[in-house]
MARGU-909633 format. One record per atom (N, C-alpha, C, O): residue in three letters; x negated, y negated, z. Coordinates in steps of 0.2 Angstrom, whole numbers, padded with zeros to 4 digits, always signed. Each point is the difference from the previous one (the first is absolute). Last residue first. Layout:
BEGIN
AlaXYZ
...
***
This chain:
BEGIN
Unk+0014-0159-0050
Unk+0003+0002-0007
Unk-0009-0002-0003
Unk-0002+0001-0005
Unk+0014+0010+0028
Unk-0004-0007-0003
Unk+0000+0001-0007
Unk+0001+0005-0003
Unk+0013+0011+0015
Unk-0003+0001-0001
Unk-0003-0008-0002
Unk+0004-0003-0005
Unk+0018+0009+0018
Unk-0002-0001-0004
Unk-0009+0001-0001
Unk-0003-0002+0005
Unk+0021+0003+0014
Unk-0002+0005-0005
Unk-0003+0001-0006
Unk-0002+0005-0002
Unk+0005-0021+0023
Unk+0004+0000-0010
Unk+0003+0005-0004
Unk+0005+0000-0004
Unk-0017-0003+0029
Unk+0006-0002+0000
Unk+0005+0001-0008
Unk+0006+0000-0001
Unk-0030+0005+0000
Unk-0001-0002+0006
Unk+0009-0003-0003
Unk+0001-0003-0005
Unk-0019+0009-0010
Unk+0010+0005+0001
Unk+0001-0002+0006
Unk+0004+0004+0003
Unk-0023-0013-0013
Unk+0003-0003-0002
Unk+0007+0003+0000
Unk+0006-0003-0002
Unk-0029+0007+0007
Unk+0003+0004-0005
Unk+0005-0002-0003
Unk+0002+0002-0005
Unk-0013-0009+0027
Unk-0003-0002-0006
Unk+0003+0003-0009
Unk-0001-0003-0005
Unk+0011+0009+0026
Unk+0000-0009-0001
Unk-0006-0002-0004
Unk+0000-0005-0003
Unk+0004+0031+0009
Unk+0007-0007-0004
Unk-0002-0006-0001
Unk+0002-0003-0005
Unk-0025+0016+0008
Unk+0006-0002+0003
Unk+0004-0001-0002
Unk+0000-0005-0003
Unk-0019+0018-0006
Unk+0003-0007-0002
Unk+0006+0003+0005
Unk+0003+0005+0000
Unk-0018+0014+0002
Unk+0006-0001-0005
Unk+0000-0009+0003
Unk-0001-0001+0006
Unk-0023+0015-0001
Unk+0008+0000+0002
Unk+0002-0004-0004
Unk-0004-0003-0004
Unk-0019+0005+0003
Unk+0002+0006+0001
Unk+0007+0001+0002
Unk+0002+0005+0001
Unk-0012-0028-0004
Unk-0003+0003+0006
Unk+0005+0007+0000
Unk+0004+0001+0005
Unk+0010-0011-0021
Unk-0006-0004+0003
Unk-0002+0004+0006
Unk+0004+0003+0004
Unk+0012+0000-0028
Unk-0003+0001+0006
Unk-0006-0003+0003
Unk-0005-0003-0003
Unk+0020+0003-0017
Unk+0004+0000+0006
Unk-0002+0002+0006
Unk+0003+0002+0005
Unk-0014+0003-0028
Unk+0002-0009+0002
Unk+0003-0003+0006
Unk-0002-0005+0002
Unk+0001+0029-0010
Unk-0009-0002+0007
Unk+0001-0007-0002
Unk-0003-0003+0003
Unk+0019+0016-0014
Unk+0001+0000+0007
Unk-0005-0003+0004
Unk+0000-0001+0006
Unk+0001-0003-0028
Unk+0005-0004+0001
Unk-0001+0004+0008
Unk+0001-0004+0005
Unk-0015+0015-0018
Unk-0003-0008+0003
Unk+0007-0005+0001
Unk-0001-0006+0001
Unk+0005+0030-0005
Unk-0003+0000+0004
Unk-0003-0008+0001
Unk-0001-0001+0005
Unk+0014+0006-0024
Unk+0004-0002+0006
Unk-0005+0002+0009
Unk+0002-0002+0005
Unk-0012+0000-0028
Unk+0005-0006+0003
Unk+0003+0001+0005
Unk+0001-0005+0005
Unk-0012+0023-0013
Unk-0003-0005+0000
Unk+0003-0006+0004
Unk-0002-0002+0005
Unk+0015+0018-0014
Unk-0003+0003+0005
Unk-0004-0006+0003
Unk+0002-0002+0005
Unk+0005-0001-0027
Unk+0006-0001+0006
Unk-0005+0002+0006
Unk-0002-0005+0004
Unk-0011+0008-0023
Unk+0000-0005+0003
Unk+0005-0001+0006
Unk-0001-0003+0005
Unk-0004+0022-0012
Unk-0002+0001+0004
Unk-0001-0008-0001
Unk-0003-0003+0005
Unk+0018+0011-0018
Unk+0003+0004+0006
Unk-0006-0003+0005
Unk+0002-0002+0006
Unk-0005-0007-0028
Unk+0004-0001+0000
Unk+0003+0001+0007
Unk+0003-0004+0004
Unk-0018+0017-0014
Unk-0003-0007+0001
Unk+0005-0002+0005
Unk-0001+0001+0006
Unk+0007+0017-0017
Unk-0003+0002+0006
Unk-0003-0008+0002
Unk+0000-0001+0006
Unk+0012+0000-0026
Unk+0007+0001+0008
Unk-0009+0003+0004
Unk+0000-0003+0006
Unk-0009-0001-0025
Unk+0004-0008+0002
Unk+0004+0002+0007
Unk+0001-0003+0005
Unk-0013+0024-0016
Unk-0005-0003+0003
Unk+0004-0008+0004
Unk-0001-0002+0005
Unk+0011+0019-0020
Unk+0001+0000+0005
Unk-0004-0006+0005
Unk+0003-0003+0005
Unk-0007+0008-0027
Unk+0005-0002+0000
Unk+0004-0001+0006
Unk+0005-0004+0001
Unk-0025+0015-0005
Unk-0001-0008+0000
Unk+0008-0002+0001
Unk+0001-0004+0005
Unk-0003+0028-0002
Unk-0002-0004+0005
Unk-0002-0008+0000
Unk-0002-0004+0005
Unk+0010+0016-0026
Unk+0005+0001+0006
Unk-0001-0004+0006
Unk+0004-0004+0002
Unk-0021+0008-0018
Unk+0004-0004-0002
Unk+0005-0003+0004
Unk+0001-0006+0001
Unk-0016+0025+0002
Unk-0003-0008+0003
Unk+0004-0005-0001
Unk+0000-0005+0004
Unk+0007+0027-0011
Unk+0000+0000+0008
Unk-0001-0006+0002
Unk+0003-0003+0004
Unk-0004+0007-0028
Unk+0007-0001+0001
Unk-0002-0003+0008
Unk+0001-0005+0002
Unk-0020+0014-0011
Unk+0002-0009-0001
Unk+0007-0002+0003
Unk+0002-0004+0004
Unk-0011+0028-0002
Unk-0003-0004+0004
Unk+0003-0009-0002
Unk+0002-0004+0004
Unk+0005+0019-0017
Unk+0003+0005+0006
Unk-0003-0009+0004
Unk+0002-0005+0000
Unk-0011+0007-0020
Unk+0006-0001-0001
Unk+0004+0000+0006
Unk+0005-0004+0000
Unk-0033+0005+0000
Unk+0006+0003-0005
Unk+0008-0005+0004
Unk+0000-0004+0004
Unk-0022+0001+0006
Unk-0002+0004-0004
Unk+0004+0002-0006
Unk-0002+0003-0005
Unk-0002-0019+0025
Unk+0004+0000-0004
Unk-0002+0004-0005
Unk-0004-0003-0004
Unk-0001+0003+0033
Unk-0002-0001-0009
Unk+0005+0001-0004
Unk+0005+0004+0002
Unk-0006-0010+0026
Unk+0002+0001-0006
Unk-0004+0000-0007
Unk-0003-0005-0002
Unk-0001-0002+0028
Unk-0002+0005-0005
Unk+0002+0002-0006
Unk-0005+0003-0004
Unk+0014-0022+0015
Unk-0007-0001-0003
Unk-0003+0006-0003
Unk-0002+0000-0005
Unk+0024-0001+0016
Unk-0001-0002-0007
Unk-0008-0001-0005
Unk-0002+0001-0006
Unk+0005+0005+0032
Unk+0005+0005-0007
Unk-0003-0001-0006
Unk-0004+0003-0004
Unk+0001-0019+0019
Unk-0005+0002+0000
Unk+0000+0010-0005
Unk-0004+0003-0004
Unk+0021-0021+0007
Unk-0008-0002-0003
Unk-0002+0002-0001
Unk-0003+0000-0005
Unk+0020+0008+0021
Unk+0002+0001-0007
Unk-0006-0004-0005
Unk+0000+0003-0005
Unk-0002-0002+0028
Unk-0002+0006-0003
Unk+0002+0001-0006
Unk-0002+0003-0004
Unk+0004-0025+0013
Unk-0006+0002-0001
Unk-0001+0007-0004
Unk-0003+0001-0005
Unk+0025-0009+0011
Unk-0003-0006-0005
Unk-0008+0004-0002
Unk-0002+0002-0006
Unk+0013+0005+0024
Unk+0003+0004-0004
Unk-0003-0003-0006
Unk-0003+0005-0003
Unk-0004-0015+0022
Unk-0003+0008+0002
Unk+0003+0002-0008
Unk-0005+0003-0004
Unk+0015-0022+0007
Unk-0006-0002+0001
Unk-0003+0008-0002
Unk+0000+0002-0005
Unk+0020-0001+0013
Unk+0001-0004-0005
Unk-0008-0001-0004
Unk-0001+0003-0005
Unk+0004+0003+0027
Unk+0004+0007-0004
Unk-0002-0003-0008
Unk-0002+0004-0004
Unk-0001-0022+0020
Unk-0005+0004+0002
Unk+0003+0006-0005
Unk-0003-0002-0006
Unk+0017-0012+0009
Unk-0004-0004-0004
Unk-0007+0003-0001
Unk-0004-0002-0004
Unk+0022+0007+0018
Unk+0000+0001-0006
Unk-0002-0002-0005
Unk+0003+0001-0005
Unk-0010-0002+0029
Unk+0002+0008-0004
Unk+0002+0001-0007
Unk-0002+0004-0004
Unk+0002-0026+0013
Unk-0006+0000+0003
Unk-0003+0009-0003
Unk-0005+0002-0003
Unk+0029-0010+0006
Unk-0003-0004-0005
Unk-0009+0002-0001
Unk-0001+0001-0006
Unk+0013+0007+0026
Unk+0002+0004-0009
Unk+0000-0003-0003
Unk+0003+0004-0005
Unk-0021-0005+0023
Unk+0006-0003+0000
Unk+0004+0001-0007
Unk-0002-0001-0005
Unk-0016+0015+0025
Unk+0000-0005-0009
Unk+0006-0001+0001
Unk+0004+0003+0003
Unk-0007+0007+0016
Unk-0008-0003+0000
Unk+0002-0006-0007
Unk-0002-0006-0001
Unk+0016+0026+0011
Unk-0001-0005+0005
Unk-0005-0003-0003
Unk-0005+0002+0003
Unk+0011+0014-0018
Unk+0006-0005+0001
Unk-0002-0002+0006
Unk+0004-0005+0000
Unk-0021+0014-0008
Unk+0001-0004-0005
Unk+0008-0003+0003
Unk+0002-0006+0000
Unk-0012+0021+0014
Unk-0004-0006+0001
Unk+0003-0004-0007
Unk-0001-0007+0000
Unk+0011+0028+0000
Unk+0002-0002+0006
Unk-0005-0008-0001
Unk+0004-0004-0002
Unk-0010+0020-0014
Unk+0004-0004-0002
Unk+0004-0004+0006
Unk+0003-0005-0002
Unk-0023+0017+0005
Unk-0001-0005-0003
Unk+0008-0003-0005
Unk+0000-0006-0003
Unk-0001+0025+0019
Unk-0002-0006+0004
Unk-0001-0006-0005
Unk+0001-0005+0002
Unk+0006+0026-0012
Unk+0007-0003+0004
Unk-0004-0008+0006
Unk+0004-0004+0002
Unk-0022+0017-0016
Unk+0007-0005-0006
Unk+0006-0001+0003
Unk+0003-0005-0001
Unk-0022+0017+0015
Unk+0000-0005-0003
Unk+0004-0005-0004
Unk+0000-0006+0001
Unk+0008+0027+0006
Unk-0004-0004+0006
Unk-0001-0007+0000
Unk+0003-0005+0002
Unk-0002+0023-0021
Unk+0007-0002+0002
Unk-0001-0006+0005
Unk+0003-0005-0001
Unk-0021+0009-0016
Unk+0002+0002+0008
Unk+0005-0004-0001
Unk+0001-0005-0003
Unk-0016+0003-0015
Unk+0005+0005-0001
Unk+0004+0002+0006
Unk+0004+0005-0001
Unk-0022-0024-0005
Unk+0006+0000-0002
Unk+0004+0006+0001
Unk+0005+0000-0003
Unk-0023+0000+0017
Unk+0004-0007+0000
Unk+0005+0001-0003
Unk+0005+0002+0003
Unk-0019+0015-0007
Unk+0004+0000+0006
Unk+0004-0004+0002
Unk+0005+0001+0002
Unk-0018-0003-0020
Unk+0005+0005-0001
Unk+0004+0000+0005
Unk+0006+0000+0000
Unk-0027-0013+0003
Unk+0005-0003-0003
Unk+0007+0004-0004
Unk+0004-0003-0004
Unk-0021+0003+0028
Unk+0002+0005-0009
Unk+0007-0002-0003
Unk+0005+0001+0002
Unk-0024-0019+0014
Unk+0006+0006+0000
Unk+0000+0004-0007
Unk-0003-0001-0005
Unk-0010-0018+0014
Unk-0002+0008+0000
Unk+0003+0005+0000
Unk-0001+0006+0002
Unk+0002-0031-0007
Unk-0001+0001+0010
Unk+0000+0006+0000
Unk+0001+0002+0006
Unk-0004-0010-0029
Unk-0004-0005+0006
Unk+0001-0001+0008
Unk-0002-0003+0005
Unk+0014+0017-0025
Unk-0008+0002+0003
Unk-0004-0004+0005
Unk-0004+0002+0003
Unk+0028-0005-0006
Unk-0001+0005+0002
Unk-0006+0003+0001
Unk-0001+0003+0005
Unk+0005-0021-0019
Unk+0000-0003+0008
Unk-0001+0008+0005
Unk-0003+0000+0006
Unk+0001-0002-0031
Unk-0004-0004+0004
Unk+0000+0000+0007
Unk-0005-0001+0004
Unk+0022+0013-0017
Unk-0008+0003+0002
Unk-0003-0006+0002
Unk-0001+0000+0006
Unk+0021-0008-0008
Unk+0002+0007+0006
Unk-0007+0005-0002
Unk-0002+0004+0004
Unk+0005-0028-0017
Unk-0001+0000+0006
Unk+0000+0006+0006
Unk-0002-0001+0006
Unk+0004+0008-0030
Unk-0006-0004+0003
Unk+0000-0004+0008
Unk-0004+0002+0005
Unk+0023+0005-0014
Unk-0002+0005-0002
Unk-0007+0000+0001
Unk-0003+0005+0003
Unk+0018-0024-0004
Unk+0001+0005+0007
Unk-0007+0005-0001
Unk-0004-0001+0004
Unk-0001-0022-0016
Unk+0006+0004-0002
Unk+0000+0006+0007
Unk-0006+0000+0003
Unk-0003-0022+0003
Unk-0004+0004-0004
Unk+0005+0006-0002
Unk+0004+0001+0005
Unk-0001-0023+0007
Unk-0002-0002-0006
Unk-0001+0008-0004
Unk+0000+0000-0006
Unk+0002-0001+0031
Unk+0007-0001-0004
Unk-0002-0001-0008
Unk+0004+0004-0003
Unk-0022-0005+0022
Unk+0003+0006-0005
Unk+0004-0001-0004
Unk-0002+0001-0005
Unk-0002-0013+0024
Unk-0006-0005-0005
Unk+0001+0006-0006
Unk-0002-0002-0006
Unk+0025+0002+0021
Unk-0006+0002-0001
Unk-0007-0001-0005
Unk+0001+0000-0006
Unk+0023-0008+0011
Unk-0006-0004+0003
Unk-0004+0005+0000
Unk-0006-0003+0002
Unk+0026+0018-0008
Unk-0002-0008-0004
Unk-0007-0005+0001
Unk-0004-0001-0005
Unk+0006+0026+0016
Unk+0002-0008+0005
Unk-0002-0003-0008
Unk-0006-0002-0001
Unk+0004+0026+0000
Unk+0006-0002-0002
Unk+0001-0009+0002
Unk+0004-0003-0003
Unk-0028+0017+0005
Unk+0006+0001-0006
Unk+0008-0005-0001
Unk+0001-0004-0005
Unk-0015+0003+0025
Unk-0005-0003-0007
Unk+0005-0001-0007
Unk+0002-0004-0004
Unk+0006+0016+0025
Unk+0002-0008+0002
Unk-0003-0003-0007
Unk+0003-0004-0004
Unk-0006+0027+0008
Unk+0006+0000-0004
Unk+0003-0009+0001
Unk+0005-0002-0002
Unk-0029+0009+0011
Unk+0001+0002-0010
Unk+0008-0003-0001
Unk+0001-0004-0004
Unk-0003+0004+0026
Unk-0003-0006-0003
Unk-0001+0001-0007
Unk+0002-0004-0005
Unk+0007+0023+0017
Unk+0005-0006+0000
Unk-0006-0007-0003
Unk+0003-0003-0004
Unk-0013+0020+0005
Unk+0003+0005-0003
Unk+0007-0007+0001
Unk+0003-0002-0005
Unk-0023+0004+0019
Unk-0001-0001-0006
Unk+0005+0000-0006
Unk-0003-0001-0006
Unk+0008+0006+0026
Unk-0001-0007+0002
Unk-0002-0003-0007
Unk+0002-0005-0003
Unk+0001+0030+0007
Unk+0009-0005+0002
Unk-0003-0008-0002
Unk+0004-0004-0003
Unk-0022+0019+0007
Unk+0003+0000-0005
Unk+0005-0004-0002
Unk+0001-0005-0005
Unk-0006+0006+0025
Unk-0006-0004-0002
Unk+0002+0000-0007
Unk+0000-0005-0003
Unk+0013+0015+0018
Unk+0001-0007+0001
Unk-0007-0003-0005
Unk+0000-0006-0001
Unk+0012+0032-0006
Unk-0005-0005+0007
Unk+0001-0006-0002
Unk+0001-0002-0006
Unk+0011+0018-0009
Unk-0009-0002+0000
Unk-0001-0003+0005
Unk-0005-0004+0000
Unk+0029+0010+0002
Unk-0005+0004-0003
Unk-0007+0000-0004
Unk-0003+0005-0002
Unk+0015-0019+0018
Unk+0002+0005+0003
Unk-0004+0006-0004
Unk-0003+0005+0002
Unk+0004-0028-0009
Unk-0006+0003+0005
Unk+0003+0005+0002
Unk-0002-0001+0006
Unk+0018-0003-0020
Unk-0007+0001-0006
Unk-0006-0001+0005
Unk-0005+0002-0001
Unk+0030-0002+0010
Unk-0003+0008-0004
Unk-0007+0001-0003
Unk-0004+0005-0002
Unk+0014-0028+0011
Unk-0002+0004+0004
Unk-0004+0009-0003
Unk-0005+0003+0000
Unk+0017-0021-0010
Unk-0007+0000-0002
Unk-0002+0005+0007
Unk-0005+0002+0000
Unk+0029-0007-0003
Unk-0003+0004-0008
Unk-0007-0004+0002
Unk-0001-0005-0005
Unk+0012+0003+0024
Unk+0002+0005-0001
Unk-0001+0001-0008
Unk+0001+0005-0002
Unk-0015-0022+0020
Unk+0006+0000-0006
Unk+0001+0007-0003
Unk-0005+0003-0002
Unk-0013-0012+0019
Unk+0006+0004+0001
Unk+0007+0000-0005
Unk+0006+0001+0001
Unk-0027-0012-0007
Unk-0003+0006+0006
Unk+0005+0005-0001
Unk+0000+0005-0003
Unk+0000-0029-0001
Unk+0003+0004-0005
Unk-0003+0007+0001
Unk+0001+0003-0006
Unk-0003-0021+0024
Unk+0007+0002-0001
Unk+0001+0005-0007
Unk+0005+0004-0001
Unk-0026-0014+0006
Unk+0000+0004+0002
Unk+0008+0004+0000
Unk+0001+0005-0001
Unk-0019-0019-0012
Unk+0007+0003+0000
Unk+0002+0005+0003
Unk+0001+0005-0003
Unk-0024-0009+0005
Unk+0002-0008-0003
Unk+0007+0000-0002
Unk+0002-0006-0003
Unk-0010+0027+0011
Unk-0003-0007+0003
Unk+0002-0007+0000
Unk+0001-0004+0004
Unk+0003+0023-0019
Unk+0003+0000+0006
Unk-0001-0004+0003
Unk+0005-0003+0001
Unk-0021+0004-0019
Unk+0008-0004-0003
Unk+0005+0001+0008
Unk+0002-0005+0002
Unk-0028+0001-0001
Unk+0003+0007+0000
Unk+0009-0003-0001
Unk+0003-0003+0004
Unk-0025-0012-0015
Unk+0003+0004+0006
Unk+0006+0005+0001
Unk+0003+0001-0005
Unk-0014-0010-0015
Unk-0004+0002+0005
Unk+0001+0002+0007
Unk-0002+0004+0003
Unk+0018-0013-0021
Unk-0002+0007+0001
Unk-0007+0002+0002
Unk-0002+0006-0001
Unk+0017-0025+0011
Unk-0003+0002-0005
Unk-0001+0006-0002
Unk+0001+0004+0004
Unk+0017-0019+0010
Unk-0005+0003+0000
Unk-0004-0001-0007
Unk+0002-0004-0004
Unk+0026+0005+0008
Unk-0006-0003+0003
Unk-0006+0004-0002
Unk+0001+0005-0003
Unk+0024-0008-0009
Unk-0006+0003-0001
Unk-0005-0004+0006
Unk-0001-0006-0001
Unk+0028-0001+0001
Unk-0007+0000-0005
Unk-0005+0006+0004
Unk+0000+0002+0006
Unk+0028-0011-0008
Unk-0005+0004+0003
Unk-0006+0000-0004
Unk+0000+0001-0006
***
């Protein structure tokens, strides 16, 4: 299932079956269809990998985007409403390569970005940094697997769908092309 429209137009509109889904329905039920409308395209921006966004750590992408369709960006992230609709569109929307590469990444960043504040001022402080160098090969290390195994899913894909058996080579075999 894909994402129609844009967010110039009204996300209902352009999705209408996702209207009546019983975990997005409570969020135009409780800000209205117009709200509801801005309010699912932010959570399409944020989470949809394909987004011209994906590039920017989470944290950033949910003010940027929150301010650029006028929401309160507290309300986004603290509404139960919200968080149950945008984890709902993650399991119909992102692919758990596509998730885990994305959790991976987010995590990659805020910990940089941790690290970056850091001062080394005393003894306490070098051990912490030392510990997280140390660590630094398995975090690489997690978010290349991650990596890989999301471009080994989008190798097996053509025009938004899965390679056929017969091209994949399990057609009658089982086997995989080598």
């Amino acid at each position: 299932m894909k994402i129609n429209g844009t967010p110039e137009e009204d996300f209902f509109k352009a999705n209408p079956q996702l209207k009546y889904l019983a975990e997005f329905k409570p969020v135009w039920e409780k800000y209205g269809l117009s709200e509801a409308s801005k309010i699912f395209w932010a959570i399409d921006t944020i989470e949809n990998p394909d987004s011209q966004l994906s590039g920017l750590p989470k944290n950033q992408r949910v003010k940027q985007v929150t301010e650029g369709f006028g929401l309160d960006q507290k309300e986004f992230e603290n509404s139960a409403t919200i968080k149950h609709a945008r984890k709902f569109y993650i399991e119909l929307f992102v692919s758990k390569e596509e998730w885990a590469f994305k959790v991976v990444s987010d995590k990659v960043d805020s910990l940089f970005a941790f690290m970056e504040e850091l001062t080394v001022t005393g003894p306490d402080e070098f051990d912490a940094v030392s510990k997280m160098m140390e660590r630094y090969e398995k975090i690489l290390d997690l978010y290349e697997k991650a990596e890989k195994r999301l471009k080994a899913k989008n190798q097996n894909k053509r025009g938004g769908g899965n390679l056929p058996p017969s091209e994949t080579g399990e057609l009658f075999t089982g086997f995989k092309k080598a």
